[in-house]
N, C-alpha and C positions, 0 to 999 in steps of 0.2 A: 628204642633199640634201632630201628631204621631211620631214624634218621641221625644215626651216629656213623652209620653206612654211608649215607646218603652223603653227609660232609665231606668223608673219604672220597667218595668217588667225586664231588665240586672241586676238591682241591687236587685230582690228581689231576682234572681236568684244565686246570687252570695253569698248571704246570706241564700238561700238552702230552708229557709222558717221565715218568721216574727213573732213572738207571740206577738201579741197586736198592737191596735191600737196607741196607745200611744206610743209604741215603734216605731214603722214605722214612725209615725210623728217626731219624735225626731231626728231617724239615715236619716231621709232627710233632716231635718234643718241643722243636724250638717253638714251631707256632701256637700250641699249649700255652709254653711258658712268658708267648707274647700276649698273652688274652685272647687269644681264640678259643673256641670253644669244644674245644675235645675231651671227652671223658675216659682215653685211654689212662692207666695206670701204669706209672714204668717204673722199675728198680734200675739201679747199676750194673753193669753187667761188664764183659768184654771192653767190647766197644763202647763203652759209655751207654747212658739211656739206652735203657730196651724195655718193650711193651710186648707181651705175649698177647693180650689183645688188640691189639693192632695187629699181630702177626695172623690171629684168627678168622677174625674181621675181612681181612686182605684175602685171607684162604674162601672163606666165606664167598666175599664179592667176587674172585674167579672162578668159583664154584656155581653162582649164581650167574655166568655171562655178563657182569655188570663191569668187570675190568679185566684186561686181557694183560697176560703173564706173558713174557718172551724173554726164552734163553740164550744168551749170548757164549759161544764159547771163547775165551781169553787165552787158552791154553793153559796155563797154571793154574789158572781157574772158572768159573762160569758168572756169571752175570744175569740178573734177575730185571728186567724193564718192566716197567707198568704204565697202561695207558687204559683212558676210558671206553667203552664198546658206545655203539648207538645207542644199544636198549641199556646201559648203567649213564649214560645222560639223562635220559627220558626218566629212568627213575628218580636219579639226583632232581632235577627239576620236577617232578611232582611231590618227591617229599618236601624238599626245600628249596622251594620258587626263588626265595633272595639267595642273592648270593652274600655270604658273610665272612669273604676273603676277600682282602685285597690283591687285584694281580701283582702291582709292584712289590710285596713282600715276599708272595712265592717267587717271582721272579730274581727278589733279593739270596732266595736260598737255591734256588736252582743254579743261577751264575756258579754256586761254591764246589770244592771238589769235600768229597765223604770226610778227607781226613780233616778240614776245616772244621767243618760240622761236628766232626764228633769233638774237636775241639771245646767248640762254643755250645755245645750240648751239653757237654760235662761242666764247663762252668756253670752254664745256669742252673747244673744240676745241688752247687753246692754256693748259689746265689744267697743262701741266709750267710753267710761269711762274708767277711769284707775282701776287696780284691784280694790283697796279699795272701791272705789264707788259703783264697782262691786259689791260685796258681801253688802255691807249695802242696795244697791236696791234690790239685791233677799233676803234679808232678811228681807227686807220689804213685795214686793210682792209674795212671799213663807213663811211666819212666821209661816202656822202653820207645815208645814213641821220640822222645828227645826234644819234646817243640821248644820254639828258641823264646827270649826273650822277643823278638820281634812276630812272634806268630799270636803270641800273648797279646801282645801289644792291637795288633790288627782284630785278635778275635773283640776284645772289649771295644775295640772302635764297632763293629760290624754292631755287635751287640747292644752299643748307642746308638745305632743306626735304624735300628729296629724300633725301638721304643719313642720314638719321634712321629 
């Protein structure tokens, strides 16, 4: 159980700090579904991928001082940041001394903006289908989104990009 924490808090670290809750949920499904090693559970949701444990988890490690929450206000809305504390390093590093992330992969999802991710999240979400089915089931269950054929296009390239 801790060091299922512990990973949370190496990758958020590595990622330097998270903007959004949505984002956070997203660059752990993908890195999940990239062979990383995360034991979160997620259904479909809204947004695409969502894990209530990850949400707890995350409640958990701010609760513990091991990752530090910050509200941003946006005016329409609020905004959720996550970054590592001193003492949620020092844990991460004693549960789990290696690190078992690559930086250039987080780095690869962090570059991305939320709506991407939830994009490429929800495809991998229904990865046992072949592209095409792909895209006609998120285009079903994303329709008001509207993504184009070209965001399609970009997510499945990113998506090869990953798996390299």
């Amino acid at each position: 159980m801790l060091r299922d924490h512990a990973k949370l808090v190496q990758f958020i670290a590595v990622a330097g700090q998270i903007d959004g809750r949505k984002k956070l949920q997203k660059m752990i499904y993908i890195a999940k579904k990239s062979g990383y090693p995360f034991q979160e559970k997620y259904g479909l949701h809204m947004y695409g991928p969502y894990s209530e444990e990850l949400t707890c988890r995350i409640e958990e490690l701010c609760e513990l001082g091991f990752v530090e929450e910050t509200v941003h206000d946006k005016g329409s809305y609020v905004q959720y940041c996550y970054a590592p504390t001193e003492e949620g390093l020092h844990f991460a590093e004693t549960i789990v001394p290696e690190s078992f992330i690559e930086p250039t992969f987080v780095e690869a999802l962090t570059s991305q903006r939320s709506r991407f991710l939830e994009l490429v999240s929800t495809l991998l979400y229904f990865d046992r289908l072949n592209r095409k089915e792909q895209v006609e089931k998120v285009r079903v269950v994303k329709n008001k989104l509207n993504f184009t054929d070209e965001e399609f296009t970009e997510a499945f390239r990113f998506i090869d990009s990953l798996v390299q």
